[in-house]
C-alpha positions in Angstrom: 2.8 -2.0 40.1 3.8 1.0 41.7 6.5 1.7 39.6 4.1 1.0 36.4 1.9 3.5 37.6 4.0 6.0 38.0 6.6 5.7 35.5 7.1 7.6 32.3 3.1 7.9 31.8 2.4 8.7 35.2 1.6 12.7 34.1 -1.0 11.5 31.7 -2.8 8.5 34.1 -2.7 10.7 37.2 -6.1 12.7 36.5 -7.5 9.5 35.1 -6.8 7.1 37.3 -8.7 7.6 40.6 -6.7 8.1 43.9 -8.0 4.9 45.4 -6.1 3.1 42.9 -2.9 4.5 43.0 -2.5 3.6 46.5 -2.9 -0.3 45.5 0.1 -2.9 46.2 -1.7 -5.9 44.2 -4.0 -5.0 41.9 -6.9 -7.1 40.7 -7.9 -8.0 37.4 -10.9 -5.7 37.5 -8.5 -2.7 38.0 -6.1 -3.8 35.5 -8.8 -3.9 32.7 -9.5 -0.3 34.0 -6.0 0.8 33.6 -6.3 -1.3 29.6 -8.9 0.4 28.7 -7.8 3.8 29.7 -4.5 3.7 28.5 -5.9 2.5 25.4 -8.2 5.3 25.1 -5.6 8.0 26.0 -2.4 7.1 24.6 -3.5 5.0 21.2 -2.4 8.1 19.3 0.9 8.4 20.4 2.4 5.4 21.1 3.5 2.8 18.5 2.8 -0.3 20.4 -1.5 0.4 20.4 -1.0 -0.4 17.0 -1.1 -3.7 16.6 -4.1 -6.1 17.6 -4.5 -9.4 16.7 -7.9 -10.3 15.5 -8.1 -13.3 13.2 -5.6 -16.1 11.9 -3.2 -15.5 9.2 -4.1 -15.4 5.5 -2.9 -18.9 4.1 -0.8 -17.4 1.5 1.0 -15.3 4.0 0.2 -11.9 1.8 -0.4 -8.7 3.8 -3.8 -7.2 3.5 -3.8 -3.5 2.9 -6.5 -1.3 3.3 -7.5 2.8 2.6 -10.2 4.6 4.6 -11.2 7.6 3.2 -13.8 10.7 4.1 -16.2 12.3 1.5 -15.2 15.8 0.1 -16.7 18.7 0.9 -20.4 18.4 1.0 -22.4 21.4 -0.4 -24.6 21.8 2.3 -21.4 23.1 4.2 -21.1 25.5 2.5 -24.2 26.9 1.2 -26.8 27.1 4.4 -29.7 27.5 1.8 -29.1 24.2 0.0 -31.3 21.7 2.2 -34.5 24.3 2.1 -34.6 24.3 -1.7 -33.0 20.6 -2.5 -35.8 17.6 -3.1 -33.2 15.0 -1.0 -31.9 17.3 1.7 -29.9 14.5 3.2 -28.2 13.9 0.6 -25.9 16.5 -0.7 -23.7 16.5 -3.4 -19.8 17.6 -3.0 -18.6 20.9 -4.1 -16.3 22.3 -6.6 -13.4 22.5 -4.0 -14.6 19.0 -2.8 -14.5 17.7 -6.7 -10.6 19.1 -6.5 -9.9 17.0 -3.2 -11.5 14.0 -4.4 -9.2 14.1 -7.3 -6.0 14.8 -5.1 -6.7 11.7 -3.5 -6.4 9.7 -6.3 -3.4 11.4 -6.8 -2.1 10.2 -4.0 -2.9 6.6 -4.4 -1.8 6.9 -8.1 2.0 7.4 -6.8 1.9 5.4 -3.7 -0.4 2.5 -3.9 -1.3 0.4 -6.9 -5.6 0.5 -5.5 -7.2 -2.9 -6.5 -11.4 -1.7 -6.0 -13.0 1.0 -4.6 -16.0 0.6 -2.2 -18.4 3.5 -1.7 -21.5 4.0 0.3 -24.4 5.0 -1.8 -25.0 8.0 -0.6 -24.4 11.0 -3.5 -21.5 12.5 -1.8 -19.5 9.4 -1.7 -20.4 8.5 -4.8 -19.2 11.6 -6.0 -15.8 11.6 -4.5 -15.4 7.3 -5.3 -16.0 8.4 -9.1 -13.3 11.1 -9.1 -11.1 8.8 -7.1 -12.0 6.3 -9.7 -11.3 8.5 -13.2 -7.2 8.9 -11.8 -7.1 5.6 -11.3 -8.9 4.2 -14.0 -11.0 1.7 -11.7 -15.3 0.4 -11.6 -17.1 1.7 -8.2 -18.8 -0.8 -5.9 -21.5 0.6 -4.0 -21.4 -1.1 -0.5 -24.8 -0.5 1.6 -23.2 -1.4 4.3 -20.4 1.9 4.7 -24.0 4.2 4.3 -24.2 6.7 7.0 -25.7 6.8 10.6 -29.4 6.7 9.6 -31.2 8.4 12.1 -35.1 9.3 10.7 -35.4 11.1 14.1 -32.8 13.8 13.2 -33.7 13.6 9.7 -37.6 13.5 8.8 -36.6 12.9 4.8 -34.2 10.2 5.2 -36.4 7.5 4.0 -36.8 9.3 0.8 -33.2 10.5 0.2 -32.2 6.7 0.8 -34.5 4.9 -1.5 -32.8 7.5 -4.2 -29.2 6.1 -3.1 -30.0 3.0 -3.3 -31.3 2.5 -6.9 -28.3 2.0 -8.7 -29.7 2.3 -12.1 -30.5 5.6 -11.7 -27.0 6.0 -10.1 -25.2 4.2 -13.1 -26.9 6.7 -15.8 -24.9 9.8 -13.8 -22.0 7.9 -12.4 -20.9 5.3 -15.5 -18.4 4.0 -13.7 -20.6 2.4 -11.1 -20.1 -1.7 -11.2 -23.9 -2.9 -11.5 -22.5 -6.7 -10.9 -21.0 -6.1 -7.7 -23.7 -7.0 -4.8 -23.8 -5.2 -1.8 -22.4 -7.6 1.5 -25.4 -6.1 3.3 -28.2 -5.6 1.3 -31.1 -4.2 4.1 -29.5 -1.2 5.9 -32.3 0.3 8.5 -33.3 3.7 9.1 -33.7 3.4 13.0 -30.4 1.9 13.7 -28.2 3.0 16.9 -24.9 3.6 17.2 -23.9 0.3 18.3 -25.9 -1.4 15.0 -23.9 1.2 13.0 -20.3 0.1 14.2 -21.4 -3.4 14.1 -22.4 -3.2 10.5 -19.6 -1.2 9.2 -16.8 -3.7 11.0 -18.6 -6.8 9.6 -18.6 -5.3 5.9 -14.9 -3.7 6.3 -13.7 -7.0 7.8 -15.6 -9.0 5.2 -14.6 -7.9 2.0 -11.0 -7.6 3.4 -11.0 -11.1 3.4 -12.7 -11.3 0.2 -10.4 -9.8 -2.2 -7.4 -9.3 -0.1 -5.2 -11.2 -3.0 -6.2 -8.8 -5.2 -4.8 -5.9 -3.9 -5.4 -2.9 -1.9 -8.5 -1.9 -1.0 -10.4 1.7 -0.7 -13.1 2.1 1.2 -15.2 5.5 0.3 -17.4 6.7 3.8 -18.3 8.7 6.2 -16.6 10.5 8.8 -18.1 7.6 11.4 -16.1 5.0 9.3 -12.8 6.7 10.3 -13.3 6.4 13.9 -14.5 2.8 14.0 -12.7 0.8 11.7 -9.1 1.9 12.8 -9.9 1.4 17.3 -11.2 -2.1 15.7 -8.8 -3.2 13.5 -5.8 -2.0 15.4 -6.7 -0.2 18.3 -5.8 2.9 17.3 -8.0 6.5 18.2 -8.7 8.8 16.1 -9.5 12.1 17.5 -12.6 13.4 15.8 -10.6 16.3 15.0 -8.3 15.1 13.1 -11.4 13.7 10.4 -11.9 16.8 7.8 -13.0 16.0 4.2 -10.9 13.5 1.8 -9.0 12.3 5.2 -7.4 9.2 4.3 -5.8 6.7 6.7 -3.9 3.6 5.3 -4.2 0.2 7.4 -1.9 -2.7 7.0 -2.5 -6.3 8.1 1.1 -8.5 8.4 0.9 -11.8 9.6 -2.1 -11.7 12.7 -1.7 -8.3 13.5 -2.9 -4.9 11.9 -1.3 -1.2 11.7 -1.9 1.9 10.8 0.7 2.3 7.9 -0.2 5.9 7.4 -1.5 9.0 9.9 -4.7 11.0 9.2 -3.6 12.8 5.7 -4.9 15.3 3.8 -3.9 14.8 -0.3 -3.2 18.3 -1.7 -0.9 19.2 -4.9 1.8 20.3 -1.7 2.1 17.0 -0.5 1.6 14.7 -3.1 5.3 14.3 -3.9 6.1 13.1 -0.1 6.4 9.2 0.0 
C-alpha cells in the first residue's frame, strides 16, 4: 500500500490525499473507495486505463456500438449582448454565421471518418440549427430527442416556460427545418422546467443509453446537445473527465463500446477546414 501510494502518481495524490492516510499500513475499504474516487476524478484525462467501464452485457450480435457527442455552435447571444433584450424567446438563441460554418465542418468531419447512421438533437433552436447543417453534409432526417434539452432552470430564466413550449412544437419546427423526422417520438416526452442537476444527468444517461441500444445495428449514432451532455455522458459511459475547458462550441467527442466495455475513441475535437484531412 505504501508503495501504491507513493509510486509513479504519488506527486499528483500527495495534496489530495490527507496526511492521515498516507501513514496507513492496511487500509480499509472506506479509504480505498476514497483513493477510487479521487484517482478517478484526477487522472481520468490522462491515463488510458480510466477508459474503460463495464456497464451492461454484451450486444448479442457482438457489433460494437459507436457513438458522437457533439456541442451546439456558436450561439448569437454570445456574441451580440443586445440580442436577449430585443428577442421574443430570449432563451433560445439561434447560432451565428461563424457557428453555421462550424456546424458544417463537423459534418465534414463525420463525412470522411464515420459513415453517421441518425442524428439526435435537443429541441432547443441552437441545436436544431447546428443538427440541420450537420444533416445537409450528410444527407440525413433529424430526431428531436426531448430528453438531450438543456438544464431548465425557470429560476435563472423567468421566460423558459415560453421559449420551451416554442421548441417543443415540432410542426412549427418542420416548416423552418425540413429535414426534421416528424415520425420519430421522443424517448422522453415530459421534460420539467424545475429539474436539478441530478434529474438532468439522470435523464440525459437514460436517453443516451437508451437509444444506443435501440439502433446500435444501424450504425453510428450523433447526439446534438449541450455543453452539460459532454461532461456527463463520457464519466458515465467510460469514466472519463472532461474538463469543462476543454467544451467550446461544435466540440465533438467519439465513444466506442467493444464487447462490455466503452472508450473514448476520439479526444475533445474541434472540426475546422485545418484539421479535417487528419484521420
Amino acid at each position: 500500500y505504501q508503495r501504491r501510494v507513493r509510486g509513479p502518481f504519488y506527486k499528483k495524490t500527495r495534496k489530495l490525499i490527507p496526511p492521515t492516510l498516507l501513514n496507513v499500513t492496511k487500509p480499509s475499504p472506506s479509504i480505498e473507495r476514497y483513493l477510487m474516487l479521487r484517482s478517478t476524478r484526477t487522472w481520468a484525462t490522462n491515463s488510458p486505463h480510466m477508459h474503460d467501464k463495464k456497464i451492461n452485457s454484451p450486444s448479442p450480435n457482438g457489433k460494437s456500438a459507436r457513438v458522437w457527442l457533439v456541442r451546439h455552435a456558436e450561439r448569437i447571444d454570445a456574441t451580440d449582448s443586445n440580442w436577449k433584450k430585443n428577442s421574443r424567446t430570449p432563451y433560445d438563441p439561434s447560432i451565428t454565421c461563424r457557428g453555421h460554418l462550424q456546424a458544417h465542418y463537423v459534418g465534414q468531419f463525420f463525412l470522411k471518418r464515420d459513415p453517421v447512421a441518425h442524428i439526435f438533437a435537443s429541441p432547443f433552436l441552437r441545436c436544431i440549427e447546428t443538427a440541420s447543417r450537420i444533416a445537409d453534409v450528410l444527407d440525413l432526417s433529424i430526431k428531436v430527442e426531448y430528453g438531450l434539452a438543456a438544464w431548465l432552470d425557470p429560476r435563472g430564466c423567468p421566460g423558459l416556460n415560453e421559449d420551451l413550449a416554442s421548441a417543443m412544437n415540432l410542426e412549427q419546427l418542420k416548416e423552418q427545418f425540413p429535414r426534421i423526422d416528424t415520425s420519430y417520438v421522443s424517448r422522453i416526452e415530459n421534460v420539467q422546467t424545475n429539474e436539478s442537476l441530478t434529474s438532468v444527468r439522470a435523464r440525459m444517461k437514460k436517453v443516451v443509453k437508451a437509444l444506443t441500444e435501440e439502433f446500435r445495428d444501424d450504425g453510428p449514432l450523433v447526439f446534438v446537445g449541450h455543453g452539460q451532455l459532454l461532461i456527463d455522458v463520457p464519466f458515465f459511459l467510460s469514466s472519463l473527465r472532461i474538463p469543462d475547458e476543454s467544451i467550446n462550441y461544435c466540440t465533438v467527442i467519439g465513444l466506442e463500446k467493444n464487447g462490455q466495455f466503452w472508450r473514448c475513441s476520439t479526444k475533445p475535437t474541434i472540426p475546422t477546414r485545418d484539421n479535417l484531412s487528419f484521420t
